[in-house]
VOPAGU-2260 file (C-alpha; in pm, 1 decimal, decimal comma):
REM VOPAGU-2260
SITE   aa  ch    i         X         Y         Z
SITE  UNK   A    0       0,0       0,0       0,0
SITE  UNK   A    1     144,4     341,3    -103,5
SITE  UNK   A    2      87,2     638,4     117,6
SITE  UNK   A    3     186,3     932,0    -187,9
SITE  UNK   A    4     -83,7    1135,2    -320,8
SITE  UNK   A    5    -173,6    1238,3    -637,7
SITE  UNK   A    6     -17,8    1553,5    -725,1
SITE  UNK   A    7    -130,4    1711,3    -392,2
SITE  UNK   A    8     -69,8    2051,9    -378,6
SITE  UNK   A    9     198,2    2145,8     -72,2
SITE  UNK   A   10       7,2    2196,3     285,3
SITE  UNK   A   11    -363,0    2058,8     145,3
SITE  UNK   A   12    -564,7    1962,5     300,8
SITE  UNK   A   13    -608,4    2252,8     536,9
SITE  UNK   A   14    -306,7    2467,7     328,3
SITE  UNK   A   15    -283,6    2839,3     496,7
SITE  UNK   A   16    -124,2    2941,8     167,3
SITE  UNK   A   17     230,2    2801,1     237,9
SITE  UNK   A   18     294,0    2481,7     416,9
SITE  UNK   A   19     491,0    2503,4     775,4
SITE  UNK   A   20     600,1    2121,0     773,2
SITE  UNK   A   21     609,1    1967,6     413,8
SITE  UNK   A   22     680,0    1587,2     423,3
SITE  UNK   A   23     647,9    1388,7     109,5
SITE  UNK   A   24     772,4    1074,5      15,8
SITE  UNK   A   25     940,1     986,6     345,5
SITE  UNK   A   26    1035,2     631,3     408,8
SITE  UNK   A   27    1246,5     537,2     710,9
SITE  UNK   A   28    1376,9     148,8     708,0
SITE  UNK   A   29    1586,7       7,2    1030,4
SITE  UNK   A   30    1802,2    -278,1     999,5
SITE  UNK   A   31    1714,4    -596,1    1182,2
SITE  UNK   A   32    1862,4    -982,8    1226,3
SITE  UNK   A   33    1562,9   -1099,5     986,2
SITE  UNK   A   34    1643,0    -778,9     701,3
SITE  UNK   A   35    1545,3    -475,7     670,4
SITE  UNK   A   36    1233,1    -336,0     814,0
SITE  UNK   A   37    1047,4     -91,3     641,8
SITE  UNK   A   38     868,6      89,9     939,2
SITE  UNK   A   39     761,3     438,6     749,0
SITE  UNK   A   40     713,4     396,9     328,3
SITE  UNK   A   41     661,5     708,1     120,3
SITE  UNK   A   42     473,7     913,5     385,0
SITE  UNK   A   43     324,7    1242,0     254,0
SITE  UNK   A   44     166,1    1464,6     419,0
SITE  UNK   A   45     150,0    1885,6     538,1
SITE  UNK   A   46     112,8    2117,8     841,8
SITE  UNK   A   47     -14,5    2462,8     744,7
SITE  UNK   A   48      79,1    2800,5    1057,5
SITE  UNK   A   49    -177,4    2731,9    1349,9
SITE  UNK   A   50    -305,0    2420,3    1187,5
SITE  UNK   A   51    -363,8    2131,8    1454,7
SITE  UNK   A   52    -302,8    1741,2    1266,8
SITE  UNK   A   53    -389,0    1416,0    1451,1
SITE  UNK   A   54    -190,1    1135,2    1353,9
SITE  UNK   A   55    -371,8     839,7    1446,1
SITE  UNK   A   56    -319,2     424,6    1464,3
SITE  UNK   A   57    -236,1     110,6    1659,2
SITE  UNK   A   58      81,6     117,2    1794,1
SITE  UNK   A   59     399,8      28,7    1564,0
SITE  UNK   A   60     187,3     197,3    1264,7
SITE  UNK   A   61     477,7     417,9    1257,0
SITE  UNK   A   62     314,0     705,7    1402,2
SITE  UNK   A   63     656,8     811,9    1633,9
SITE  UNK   A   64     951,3     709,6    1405,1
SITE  UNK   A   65     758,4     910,2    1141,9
SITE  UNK   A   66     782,4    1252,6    1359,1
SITE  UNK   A   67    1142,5    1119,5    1513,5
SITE  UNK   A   68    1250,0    1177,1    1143,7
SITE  UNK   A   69    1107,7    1553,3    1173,7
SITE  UNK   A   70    1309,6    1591,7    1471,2
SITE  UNK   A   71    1576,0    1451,8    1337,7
SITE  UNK   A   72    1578,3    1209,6    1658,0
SITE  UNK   A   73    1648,7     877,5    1493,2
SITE  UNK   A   74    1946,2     645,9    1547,4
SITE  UNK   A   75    2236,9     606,7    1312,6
SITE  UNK   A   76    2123,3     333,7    1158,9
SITE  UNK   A   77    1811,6     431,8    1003,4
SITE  UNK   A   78    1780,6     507,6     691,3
SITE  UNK   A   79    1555,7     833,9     641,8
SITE  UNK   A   80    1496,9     903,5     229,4
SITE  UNK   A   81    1247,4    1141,6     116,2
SITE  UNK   A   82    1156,1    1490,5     205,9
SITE  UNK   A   83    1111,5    1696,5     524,1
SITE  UNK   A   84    1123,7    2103,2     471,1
SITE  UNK   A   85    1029,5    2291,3     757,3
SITE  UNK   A   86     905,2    2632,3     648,0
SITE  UNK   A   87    1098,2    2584,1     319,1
SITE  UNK   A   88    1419,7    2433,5     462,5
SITE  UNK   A   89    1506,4    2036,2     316,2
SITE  UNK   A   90    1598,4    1866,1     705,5
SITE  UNK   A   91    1644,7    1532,3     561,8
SITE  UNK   A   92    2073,4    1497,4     505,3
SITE  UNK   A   93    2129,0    1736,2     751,1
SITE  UNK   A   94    2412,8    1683,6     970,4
SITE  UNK   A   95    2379,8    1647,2    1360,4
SITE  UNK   A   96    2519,4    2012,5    1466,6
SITE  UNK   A   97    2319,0    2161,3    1172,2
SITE  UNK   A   98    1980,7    1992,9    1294,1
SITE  UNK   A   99    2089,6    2148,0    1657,0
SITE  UNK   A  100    1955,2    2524,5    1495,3
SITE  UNK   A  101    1626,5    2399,6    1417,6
SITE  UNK   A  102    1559,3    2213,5    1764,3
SITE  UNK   A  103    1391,0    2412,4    2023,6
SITE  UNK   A  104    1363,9    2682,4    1769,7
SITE  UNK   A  105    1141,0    2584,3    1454,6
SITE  UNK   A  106    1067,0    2234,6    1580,7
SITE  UNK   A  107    1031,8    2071,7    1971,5
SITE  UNK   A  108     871,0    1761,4    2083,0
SITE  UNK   A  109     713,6    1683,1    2387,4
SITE  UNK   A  110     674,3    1344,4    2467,0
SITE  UNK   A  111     467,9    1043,2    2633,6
SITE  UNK   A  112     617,8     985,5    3001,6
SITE  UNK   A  113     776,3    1308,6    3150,5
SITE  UNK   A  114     861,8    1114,9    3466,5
SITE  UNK   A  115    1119,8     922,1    3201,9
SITE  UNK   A  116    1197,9    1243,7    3022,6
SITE  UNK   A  117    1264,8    1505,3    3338,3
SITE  UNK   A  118    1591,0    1416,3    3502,2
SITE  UNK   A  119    1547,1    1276,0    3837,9
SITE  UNK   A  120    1858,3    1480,5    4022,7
SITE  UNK   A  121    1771,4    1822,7    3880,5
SITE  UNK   A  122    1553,4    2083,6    4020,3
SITE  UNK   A  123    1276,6    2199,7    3787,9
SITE  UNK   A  124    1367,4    2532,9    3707,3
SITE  UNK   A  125    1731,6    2417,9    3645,7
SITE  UNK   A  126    1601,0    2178,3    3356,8
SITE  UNK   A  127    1401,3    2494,7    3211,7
SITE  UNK   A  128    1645,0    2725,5    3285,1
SITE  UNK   A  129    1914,4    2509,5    3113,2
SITE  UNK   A  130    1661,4    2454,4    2746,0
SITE  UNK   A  131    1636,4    2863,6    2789,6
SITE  UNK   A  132    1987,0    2935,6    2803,9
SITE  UNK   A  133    2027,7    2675,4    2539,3
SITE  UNK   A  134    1855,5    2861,4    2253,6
SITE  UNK   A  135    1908,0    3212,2    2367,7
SITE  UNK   A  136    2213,5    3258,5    2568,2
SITE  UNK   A  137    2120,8    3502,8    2782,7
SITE  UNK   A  138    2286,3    3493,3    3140,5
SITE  UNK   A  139    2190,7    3305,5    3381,1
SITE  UNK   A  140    1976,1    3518,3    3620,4
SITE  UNK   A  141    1748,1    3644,3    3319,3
SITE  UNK   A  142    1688,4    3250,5    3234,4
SITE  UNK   A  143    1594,1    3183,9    3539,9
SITE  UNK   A  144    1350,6    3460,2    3546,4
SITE  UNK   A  145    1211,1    3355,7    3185,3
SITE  UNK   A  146    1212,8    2981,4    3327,9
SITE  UNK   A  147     958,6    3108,3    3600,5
SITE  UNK   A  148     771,4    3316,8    3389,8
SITE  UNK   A  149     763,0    3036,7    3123,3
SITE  UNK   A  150     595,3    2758,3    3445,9
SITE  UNK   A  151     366,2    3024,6    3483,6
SITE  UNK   A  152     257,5    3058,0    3119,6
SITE  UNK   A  153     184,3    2643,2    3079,6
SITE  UNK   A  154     -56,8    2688,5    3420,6
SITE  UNK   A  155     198,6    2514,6    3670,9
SITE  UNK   A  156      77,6    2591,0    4028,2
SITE  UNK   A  157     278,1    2825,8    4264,2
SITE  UNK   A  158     604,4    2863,3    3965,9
SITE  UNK   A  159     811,3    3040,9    4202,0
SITE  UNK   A  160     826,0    2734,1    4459,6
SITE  UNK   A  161     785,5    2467,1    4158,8
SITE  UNK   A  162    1095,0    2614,9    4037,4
SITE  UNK   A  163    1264,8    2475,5    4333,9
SITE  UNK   A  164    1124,5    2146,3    4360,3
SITE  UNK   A  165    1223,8    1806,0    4222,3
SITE  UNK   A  166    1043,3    1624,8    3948,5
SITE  UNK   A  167     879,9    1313,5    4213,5
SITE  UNK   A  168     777,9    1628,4    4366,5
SITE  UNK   A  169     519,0    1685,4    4073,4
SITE  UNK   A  170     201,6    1498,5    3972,8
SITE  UNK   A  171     195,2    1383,3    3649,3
SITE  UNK   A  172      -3,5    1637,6    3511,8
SITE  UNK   A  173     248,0    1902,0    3669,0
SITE  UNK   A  174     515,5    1769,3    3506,5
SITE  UNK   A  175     418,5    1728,1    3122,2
SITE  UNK   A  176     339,4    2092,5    3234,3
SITE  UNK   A  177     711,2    2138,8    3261,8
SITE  UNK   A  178     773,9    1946,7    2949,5
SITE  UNK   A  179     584,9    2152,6    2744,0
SITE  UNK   A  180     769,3    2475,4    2944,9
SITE  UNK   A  181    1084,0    2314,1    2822,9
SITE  UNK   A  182     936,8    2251,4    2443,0
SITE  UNK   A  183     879,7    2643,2    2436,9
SITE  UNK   A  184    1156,2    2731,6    2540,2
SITE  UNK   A  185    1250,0    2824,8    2224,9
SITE  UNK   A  186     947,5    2934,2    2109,2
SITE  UNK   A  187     905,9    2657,7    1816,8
SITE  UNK   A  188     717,1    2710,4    1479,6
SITE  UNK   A  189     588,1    2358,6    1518,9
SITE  UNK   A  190     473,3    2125,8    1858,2
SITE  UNK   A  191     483,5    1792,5    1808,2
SITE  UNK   A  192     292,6    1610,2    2064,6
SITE  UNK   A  193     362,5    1209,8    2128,7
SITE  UNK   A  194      93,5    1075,7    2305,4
SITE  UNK   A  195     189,5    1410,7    2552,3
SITE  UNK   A  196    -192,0    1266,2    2745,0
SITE  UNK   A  197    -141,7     893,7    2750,5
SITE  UNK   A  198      -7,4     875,2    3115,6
SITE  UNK   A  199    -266,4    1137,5    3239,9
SITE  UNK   A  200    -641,4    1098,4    3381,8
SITE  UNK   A  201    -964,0    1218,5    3194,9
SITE  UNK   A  202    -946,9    1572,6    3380,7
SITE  UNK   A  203    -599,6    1599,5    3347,0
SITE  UNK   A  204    -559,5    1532,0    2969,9
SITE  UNK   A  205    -809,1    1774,6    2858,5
SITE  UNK   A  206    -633,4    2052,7    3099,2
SITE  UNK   A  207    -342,9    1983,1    2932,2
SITE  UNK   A  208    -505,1    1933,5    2564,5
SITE  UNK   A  209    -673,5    2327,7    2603,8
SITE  UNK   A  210    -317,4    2454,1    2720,9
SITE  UNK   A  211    -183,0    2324,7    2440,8
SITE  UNK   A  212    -442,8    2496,0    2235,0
SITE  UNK   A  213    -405,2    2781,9    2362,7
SITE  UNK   A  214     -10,2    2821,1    2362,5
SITE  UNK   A  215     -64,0    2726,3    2003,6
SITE  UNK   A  216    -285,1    3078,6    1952,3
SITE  UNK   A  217     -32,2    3250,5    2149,2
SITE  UNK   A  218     270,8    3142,6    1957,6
SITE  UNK   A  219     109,0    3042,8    1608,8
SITE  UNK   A  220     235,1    2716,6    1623,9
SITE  UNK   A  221     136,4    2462,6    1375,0
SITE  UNK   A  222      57,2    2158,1    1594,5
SITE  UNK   A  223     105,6    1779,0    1536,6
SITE  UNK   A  224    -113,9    1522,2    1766,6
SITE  UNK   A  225       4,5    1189,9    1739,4
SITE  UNK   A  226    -199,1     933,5    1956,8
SITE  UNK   A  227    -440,5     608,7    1898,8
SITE  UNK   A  228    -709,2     826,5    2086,7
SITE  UNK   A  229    -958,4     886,9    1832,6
SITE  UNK   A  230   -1201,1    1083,1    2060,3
SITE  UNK   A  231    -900,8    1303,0    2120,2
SITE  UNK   A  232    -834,4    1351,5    1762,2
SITE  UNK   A  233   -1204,4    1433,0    1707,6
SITE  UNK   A  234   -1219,2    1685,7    1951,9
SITE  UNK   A  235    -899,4    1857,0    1907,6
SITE  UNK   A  236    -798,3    1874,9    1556,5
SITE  UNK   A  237    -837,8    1944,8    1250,0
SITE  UNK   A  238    -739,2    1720,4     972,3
SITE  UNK   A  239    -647,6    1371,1    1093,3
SITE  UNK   A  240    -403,2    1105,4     917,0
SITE  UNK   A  241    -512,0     774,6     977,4
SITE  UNK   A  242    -151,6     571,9     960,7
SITE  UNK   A  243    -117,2     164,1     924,1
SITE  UNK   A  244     183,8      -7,2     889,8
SITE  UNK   A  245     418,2     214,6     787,6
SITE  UNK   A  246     172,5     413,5     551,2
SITE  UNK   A  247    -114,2     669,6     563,2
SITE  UNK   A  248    -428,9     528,7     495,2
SITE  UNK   A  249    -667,2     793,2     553,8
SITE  UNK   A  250    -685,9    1173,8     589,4
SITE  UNK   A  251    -931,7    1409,9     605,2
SITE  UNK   A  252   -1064,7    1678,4     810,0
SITE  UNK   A  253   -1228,5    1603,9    1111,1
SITE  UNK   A  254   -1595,5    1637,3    1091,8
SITE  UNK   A  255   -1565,2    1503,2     729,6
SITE  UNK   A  256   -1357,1    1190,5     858,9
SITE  UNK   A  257   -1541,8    1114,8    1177,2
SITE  UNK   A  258   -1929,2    1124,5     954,1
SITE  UNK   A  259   -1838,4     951,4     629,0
SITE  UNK   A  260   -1521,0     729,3     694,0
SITE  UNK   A  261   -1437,5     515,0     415,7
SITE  UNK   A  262   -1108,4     290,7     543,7
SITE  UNK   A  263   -1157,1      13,5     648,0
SITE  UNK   A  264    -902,9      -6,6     922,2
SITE  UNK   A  265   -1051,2     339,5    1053,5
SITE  UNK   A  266   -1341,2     207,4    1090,3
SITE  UNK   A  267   -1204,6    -128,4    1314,4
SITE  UNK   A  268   -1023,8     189,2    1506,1
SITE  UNK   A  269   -1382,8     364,4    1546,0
SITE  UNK   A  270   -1540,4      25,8    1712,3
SITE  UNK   A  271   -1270,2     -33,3    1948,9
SITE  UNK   A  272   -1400,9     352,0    2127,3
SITE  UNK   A  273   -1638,2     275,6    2461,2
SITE  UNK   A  274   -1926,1     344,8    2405,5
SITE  UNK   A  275   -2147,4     450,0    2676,7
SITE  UNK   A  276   -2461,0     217,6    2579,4
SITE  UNK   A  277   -2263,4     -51,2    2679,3
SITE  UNK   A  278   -2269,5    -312,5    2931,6
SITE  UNK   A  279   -2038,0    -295,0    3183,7
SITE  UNK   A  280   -1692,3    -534,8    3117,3
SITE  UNK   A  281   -1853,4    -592,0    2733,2
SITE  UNK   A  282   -1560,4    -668,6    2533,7
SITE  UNK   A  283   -1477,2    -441,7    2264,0
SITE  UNK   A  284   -1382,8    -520,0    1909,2
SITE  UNK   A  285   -1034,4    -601,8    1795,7
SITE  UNK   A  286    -829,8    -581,2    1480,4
SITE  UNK   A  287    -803,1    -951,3    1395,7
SITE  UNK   A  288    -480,3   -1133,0    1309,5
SITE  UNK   A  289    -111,0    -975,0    1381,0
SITE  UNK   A  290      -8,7    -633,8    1193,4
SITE  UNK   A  291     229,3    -696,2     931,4
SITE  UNK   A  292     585,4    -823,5     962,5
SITE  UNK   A  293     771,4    -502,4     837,8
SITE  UNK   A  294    1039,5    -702,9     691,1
SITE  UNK   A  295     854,7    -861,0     423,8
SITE  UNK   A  296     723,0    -655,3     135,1
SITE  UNK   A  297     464,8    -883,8     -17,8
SITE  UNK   A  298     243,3    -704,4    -294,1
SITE  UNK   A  299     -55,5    -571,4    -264,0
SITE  UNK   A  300    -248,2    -343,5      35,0
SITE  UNK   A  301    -106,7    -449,1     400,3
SITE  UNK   A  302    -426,7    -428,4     599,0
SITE  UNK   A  303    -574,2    -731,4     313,4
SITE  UNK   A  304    -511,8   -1002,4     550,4
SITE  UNK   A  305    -694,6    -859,1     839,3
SITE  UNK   A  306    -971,2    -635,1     642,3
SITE  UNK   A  307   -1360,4    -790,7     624,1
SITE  UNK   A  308   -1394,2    -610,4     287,8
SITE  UNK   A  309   -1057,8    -742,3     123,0
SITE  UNK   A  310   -1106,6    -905,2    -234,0
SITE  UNK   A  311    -843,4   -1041,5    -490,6
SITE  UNK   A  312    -723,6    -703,9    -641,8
SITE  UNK   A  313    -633,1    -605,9    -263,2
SITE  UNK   A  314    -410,1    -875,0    -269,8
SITE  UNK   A  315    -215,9    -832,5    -570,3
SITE  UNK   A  316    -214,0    -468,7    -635,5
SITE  UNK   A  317    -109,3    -182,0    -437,5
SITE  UNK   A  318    -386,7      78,6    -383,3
SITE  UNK   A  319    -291,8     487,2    -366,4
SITE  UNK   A  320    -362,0     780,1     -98,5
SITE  UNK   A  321    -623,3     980,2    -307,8
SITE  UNK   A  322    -790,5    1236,7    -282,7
SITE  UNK   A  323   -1148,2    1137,9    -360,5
SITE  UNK   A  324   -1432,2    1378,0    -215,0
SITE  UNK   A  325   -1426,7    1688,9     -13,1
SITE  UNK   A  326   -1045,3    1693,0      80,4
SITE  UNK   A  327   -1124,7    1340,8     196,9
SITE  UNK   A  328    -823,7    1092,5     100,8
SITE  UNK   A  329    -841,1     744,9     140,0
SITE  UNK   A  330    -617,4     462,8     -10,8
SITE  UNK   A  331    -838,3     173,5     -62,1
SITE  UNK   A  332    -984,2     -52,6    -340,4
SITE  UNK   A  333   -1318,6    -137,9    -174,4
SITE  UNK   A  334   -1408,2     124,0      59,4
SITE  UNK   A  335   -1696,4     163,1     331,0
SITE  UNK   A  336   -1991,1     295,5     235,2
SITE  UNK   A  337   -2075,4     638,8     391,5
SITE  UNK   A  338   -2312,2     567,8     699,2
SITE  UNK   A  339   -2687,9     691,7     690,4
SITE  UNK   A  340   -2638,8     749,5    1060,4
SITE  UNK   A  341   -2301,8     935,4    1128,4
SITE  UNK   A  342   -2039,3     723,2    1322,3
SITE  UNK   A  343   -2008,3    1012,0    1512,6
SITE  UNK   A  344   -2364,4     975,6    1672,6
SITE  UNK   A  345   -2347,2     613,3    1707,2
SITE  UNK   A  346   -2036,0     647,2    1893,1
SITE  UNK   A  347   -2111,7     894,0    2161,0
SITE  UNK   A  348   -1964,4    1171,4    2402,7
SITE  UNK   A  349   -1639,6    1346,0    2185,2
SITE  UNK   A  350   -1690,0    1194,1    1881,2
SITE  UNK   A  351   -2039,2    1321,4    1871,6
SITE  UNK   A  352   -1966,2    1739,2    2024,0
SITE  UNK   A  353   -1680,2    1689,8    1720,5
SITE  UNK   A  354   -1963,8    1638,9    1478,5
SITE  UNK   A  355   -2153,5    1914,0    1573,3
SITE  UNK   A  356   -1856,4    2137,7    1598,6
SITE  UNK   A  357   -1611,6    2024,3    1362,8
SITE  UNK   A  358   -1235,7    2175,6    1484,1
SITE  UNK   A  359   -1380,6    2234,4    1822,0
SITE  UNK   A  360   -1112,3    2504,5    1850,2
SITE  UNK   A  361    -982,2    2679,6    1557,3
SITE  UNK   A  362    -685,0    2949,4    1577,8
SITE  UNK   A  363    -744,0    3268,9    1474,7
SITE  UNK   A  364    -658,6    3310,2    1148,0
């Protein structure tokens, strides 16, 4: 299955004239005992200014390495081919002290488990103070006063005695509060959130979902949401990439995704949400069968052997991300019919509010 599109112009859909983030063709393959493993295969996709994507999937869809590759975060050994131009700039080739520049300052990362990501032995402020001085230079006393003024900023409780205290010191919510402080710190053109919620209760995640949001409007950041949470994808983005194996599968925007979707695979995604009409400890649907052993590149689409709808040409031939109806892009030989009832009502609580209010919070243009 091939994840290119069709002559898609640069930043659609959702395009604010210019693409921020440009990636097309990207394919990142890691060497293993059994051969190569092709974990992302001619990716394409855009982030326009103060656009919010959702990358969405099961995990080892490729999801992370994909946005590693942005970062420039991968190991040695991968091999990254393709494109990556941040607000006009090719990253891919770029050496290690060159990709240092953009870091911090046209592209950060905050990421799943803080308590993994903070260092234990460090004060707070220290760590913040230290990403500060790290972009900007500035001495060491004016850090430290843009490292309290930056805890303030992402909501963290009391900043002046947080700056003092230790990371165990911190909830969890407190301290992705810090990691996003840190992500600032530079004030970045793009966020790229990796599962940033995962960790966190209900409450907690959509605290830190709206902060997000609204640092976004303050520093007209494009934004990139990468989780398996579909109701978070429905509620907080704007276009969402469905990803499988390596490839995009599906993208559209939000309301148009979530009330007419026509891959397969999103739709096994879209049955695995609780739903409130259900029985207590009902068991939810699964995928069936194993994902795809990335080391073997057998012909045709890669979600065949596990997809209800697959026929012979699925198995043989190698179906395209298009672009087929109302900036809605699907790669798929046999797709699902649109619903006469939205999924979006069938499904319940965010799903549904995104349907009414599609891009429940847009930036100001």
């Amino acid at each position: 299955m091939t994840a290119t599109t069709s002559a898609a112009p640069a930043g659609a859909p959702g395009d604010r004239t210019a693409a921020l983030l440009e990636v097309r063709d990207l394919s990142v393959t890691f060497p293993t005992d059994r051969g190569p493993a092709r974990v992302v295969h001619q990716l394409s996709y855009s982030v326009g200014h103060a656009e919010t994507l959702a990358i969405i999937g099961e995990s080892g869809s490729g999801k992370t390495v994909s946005s590693r590759a942005v970062m420039g975060l991968l190991p040695p050994a991968a091999r990254v081919t393709g494109s990556i131009k941040l607000n006009g700039r090719e990253l891919v080739g770029l050496r290690e002290e060159e990709m240092r520049r953009h870091r911090g300052c046209d592209v950060a990362m905050v990421f799943q488990d803080p308590a993994r990501s903070l260092n234990p032995t460090m004060k707070i402020g220290e760590q913040v103070t230290e990403a500060i001085r790290l972009q900007s230079r500035v001495p060491k006393r004016q850090a430290r006063q843009q490292a309290v003024e930056l805890l303030g900023r992402v909501r963290l409780p009391s900043p002046e005695r947080r700056f003092h205290e230790y990371p165990h010191q911190l909830s969890g919510g407190m301290r992705q509060r810090v990691m996003i402080a840190i992500a600032l710190a530079g004030s970045p053109k793009l966020l790229i959130a990796d599962e940033a919620t995962t960790a966190l209760d209900v409450t907690t995640q959509a605290q830190i979902m709206d902060l997000l949001l609204d640092l976004q409007e303050q520093y007209r950041m494009g934004l990139v949401l990468i989780s398996h949470d579909m109701g978070l994808a429905a509620s907080y983005a704007q276009t969402v990439m469905v990803m499988y194996a390596g490839q995009a599968v599906e993208r559209a925007p939000v309301a148009e995704l979530f009330t007419s979707v026509r891959m397969p695979y999103t739709k096994v995604l879209l049955e695995a949400v609780p739903k409130l009409e259900l029985p207590p400890h009902s068991p939810l649907p699964v995928v069936s069968l194993r994902a795809p052993d990335l080391t073997k590149t057998a012909p045709g689409c890669a979600f065949a052997p596990r997809c209800p709808r697959a026929a012979d040409d699925c198995k043989t031939q190698d179906p395209v991300l298009r672009e087929h109806e109302n900036q809605h892009a699907w790669a798929c030989f046999h797709p699902e019919e649109p619903a006469e009832v939205p999924v979006l009502e069938e499904t319940g609580g965010p799903l549904a509010a995104a349907a009414q209010e599609p891009a429940v919070r847009k930036v100001s243009q």
